[in-house]
C-alpha atoms as a printed R data frame, in Angstrom:
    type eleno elety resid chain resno       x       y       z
1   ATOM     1    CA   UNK     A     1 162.974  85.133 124.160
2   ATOM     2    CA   UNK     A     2 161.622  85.304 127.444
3   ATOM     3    CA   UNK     A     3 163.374  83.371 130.096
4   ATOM     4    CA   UNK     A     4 160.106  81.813 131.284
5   ATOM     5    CA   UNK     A     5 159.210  80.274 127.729
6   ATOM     6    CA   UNK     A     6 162.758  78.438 126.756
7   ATOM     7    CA   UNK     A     7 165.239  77.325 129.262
8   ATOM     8    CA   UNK     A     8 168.314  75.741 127.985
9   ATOM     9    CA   UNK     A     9 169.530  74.390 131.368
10  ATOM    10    CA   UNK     A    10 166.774  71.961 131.243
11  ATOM    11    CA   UNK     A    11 168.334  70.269 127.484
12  ATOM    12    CA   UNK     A    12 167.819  66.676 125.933
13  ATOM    13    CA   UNK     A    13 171.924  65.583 126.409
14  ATOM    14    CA   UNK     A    14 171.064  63.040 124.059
15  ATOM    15    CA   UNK     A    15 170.769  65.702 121.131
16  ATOM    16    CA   UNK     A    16 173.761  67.423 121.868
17  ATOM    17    CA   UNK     A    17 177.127  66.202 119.786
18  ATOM    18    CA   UNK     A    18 180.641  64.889 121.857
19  ATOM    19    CA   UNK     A    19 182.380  67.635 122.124
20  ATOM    20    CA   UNK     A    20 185.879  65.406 122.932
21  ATOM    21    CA   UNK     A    21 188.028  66.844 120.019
22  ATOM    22    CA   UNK     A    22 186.110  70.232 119.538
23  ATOM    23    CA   UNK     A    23 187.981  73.316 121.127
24  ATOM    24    CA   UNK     A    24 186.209  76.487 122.586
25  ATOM    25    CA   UNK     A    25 187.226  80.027 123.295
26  ATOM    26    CA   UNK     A    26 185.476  81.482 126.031
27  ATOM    27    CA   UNK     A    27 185.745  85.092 126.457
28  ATOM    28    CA   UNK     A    28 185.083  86.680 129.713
29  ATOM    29    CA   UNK     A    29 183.977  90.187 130.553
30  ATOM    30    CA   UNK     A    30 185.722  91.167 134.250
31  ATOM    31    CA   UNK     A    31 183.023  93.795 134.648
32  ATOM    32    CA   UNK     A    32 180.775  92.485 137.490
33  ATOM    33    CA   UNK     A    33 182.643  89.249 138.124
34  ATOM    34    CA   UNK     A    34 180.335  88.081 140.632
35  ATOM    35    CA   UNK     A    35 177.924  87.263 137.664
36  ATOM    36    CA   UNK     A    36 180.509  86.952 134.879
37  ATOM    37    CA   UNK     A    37 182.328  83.946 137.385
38  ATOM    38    CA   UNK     A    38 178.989  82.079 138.174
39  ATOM    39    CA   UNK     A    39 178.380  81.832 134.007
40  ATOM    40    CA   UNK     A    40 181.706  80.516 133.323
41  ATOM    41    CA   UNK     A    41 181.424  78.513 135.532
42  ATOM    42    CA   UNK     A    42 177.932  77.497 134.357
43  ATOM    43    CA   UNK     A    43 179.356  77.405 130.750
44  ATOM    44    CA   UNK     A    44 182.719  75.163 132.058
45  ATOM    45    CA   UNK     A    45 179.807  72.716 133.229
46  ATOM    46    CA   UNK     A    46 177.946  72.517 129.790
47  ATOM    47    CA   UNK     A    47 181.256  71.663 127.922
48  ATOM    48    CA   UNK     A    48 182.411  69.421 130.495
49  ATOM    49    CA   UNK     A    49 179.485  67.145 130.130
50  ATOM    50    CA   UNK     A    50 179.707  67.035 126.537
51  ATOM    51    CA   UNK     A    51 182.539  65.392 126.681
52  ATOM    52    CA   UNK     A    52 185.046  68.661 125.917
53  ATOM    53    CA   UNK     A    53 188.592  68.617 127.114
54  ATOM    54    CA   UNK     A    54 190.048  71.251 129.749
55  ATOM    55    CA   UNK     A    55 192.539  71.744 127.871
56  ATOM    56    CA   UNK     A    56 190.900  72.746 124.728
57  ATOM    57    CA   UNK     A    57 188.913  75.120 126.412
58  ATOM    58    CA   UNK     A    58 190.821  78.533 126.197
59  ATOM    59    CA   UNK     A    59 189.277  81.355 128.318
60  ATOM    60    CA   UNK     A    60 190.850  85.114 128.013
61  ATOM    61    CA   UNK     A    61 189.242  87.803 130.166
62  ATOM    62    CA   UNK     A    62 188.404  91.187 128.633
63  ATOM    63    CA   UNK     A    63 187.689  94.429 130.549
64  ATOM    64    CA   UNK     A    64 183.901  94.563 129.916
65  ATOM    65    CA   UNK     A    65 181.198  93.833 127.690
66  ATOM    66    CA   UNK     A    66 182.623  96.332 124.985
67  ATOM    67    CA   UNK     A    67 185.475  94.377 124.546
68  ATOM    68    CA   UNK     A    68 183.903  91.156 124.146
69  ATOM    69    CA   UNK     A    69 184.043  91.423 120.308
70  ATOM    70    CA   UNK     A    70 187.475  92.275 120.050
71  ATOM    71    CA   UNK     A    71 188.459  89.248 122.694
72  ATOM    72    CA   UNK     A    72 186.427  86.958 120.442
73  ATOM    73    CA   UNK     A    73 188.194  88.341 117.368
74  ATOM    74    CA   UNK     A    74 191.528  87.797 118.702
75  ATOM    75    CA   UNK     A    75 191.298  84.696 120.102
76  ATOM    76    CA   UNK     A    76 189.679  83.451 117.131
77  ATOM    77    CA   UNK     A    77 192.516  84.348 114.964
78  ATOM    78    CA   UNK     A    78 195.278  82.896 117.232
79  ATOM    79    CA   UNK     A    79 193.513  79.490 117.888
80  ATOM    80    CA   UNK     A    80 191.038  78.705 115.817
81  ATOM    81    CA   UNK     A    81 188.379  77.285 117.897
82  ATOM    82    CA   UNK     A    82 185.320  75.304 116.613
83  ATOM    83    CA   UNK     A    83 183.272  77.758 118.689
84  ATOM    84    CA   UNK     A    84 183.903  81.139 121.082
85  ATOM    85    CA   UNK     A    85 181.228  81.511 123.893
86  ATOM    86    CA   UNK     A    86 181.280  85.684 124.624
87  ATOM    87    CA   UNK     A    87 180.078  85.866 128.743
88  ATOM    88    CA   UNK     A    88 179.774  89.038 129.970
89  ATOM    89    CA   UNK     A    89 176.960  91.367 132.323
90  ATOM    90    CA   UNK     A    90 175.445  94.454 131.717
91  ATOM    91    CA   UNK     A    91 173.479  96.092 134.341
92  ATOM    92    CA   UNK     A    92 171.020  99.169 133.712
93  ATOM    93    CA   UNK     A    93 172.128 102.491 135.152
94  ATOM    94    CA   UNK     A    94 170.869 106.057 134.912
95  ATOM    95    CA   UNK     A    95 172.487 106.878 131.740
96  ATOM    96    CA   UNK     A    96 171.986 105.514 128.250
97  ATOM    97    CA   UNK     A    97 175.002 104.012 128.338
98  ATOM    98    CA   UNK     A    98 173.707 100.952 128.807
99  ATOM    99    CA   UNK     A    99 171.568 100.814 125.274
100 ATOM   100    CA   UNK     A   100 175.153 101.589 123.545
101 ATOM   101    CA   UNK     A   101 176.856  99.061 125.583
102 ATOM   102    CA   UNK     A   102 174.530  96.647 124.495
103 ATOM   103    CA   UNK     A   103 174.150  96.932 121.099
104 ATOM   104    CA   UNK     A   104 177.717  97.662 120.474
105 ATOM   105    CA   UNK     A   105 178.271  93.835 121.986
106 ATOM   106    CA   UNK     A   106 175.386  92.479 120.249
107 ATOM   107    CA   UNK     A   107 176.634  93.412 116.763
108 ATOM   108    CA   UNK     A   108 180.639  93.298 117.579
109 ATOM   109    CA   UNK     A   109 179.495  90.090 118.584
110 ATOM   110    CA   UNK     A   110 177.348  88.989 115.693
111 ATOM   111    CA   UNK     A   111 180.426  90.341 113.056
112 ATOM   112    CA   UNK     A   112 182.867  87.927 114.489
113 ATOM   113    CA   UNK     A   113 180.825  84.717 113.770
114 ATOM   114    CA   UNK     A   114 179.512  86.197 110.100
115 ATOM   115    CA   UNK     A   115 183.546  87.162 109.543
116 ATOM   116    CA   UNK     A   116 184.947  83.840 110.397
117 ATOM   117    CA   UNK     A   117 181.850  81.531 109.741
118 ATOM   118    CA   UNK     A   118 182.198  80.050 113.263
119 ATOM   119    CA   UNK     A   119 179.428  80.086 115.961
120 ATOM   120    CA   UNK     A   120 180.446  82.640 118.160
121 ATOM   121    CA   UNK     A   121 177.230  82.763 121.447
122 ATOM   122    CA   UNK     A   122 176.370  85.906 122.609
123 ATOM   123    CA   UNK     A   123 176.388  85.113 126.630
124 ATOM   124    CA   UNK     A   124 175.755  88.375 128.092
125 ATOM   125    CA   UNK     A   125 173.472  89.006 130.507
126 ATOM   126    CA   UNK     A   126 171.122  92.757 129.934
127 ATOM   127    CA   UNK     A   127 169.626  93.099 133.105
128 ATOM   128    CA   UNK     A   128 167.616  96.255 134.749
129 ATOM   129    CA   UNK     A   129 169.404  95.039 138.411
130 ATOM   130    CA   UNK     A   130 171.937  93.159 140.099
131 ATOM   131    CA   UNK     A   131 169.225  90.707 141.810
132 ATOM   132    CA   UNK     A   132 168.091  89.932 138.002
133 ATOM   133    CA   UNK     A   133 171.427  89.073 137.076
134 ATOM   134    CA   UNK     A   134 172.001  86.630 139.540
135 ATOM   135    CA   UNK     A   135 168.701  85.028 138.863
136 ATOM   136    CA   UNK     A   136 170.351  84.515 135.531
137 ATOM   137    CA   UNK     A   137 173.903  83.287 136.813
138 ATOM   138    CA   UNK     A   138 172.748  80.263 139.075
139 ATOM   139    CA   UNK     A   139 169.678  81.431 140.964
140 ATOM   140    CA   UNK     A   140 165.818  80.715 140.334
141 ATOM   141    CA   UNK     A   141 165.875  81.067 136.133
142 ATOM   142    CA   UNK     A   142 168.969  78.983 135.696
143 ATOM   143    CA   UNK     A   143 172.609  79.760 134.745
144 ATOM   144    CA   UNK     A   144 172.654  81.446 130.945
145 ATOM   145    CA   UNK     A   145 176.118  80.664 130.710
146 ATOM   146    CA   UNK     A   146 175.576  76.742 131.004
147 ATOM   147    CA   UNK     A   147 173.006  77.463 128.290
148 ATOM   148    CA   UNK     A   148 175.386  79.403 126.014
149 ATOM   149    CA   UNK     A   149 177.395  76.291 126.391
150 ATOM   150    CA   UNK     A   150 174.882  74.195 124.997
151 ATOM   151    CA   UNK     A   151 173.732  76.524 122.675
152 ATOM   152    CA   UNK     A   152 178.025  76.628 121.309
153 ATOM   153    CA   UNK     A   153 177.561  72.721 121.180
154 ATOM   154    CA   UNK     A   154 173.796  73.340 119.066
155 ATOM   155    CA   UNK     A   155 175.224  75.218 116.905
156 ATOM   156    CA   UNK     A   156 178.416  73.999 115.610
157 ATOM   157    CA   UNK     A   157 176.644  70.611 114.739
């Protein structure tokens, strides 16, 4: 969906549930941490003001994008959240690289929630540049990771 038609930052907190005894897994992708930082943090902010606790809100960091899957999967089977948020950035380059990257999240991503029958957000940023990614983590079209927060919240009620 295009950013300019649906923006999640700007949400109706009435409709979304208490999230005081829910807990979240939020996986990280350490590949350009300069976005991957400012949508956690967005994210951290969504949950917050639902009510969620900081301590059931268990992040684990993964490598990069790829990896995102397998961080969910993992963290999934060892705690059993209510919902995993998957944050992570990829940036276009001058290979292809980026189309696998991509769709090798997308659908690692997708697996885990249809697996385990638990919301698990696809977060991750596909961007052409660096300045479009941090229009996306904070700047002039809002944070996407305080929207994948809201969207974990949608979802699991």
């Amino acid at each position: 969906m295009a950013t300019h038609l649906k923006n999640l930052s700007d949400y109706n907190p009435e409709e979304i549930p208490n999230a005081e005894d829910k807990i979240f897994g939020i996986v990280v992708s350490e590949w350009n941490t300069q976005v991957t930082g400012a949508l956690l943090d967005g994210c951290l902010e969504a949950l917050g003001k639902s009510g969620a606790k900081q301590e059931n809100i268990l992040i684990h960091y993964v490598p990069g994008t790829y990896e995102l899957a397998f961080g969910a999967q993992k963290l999934f089977l060892k705690h059993h959240p209510h919902a995993v948020i998957c944050l992570g950035c990829v940036i276009q380059g001058e290979t292809r690289h980026f189309d696998f990257i991509c769709q090798a999240a997308a659908t690692g991503i997708m697996q885990v929630s249809i697996n385990h029958n638990v919301p698990v957000i696809f977060g991750v940023l596909t961007t052409d540049n660096l300045e479009q990614a941090m229009d996306r983590a904070g700047g002039k079209h809002g944070n996407k990771g305080f929207e994948a927060g809201i969207t974990a919240l949608k979802t699991m009620n």
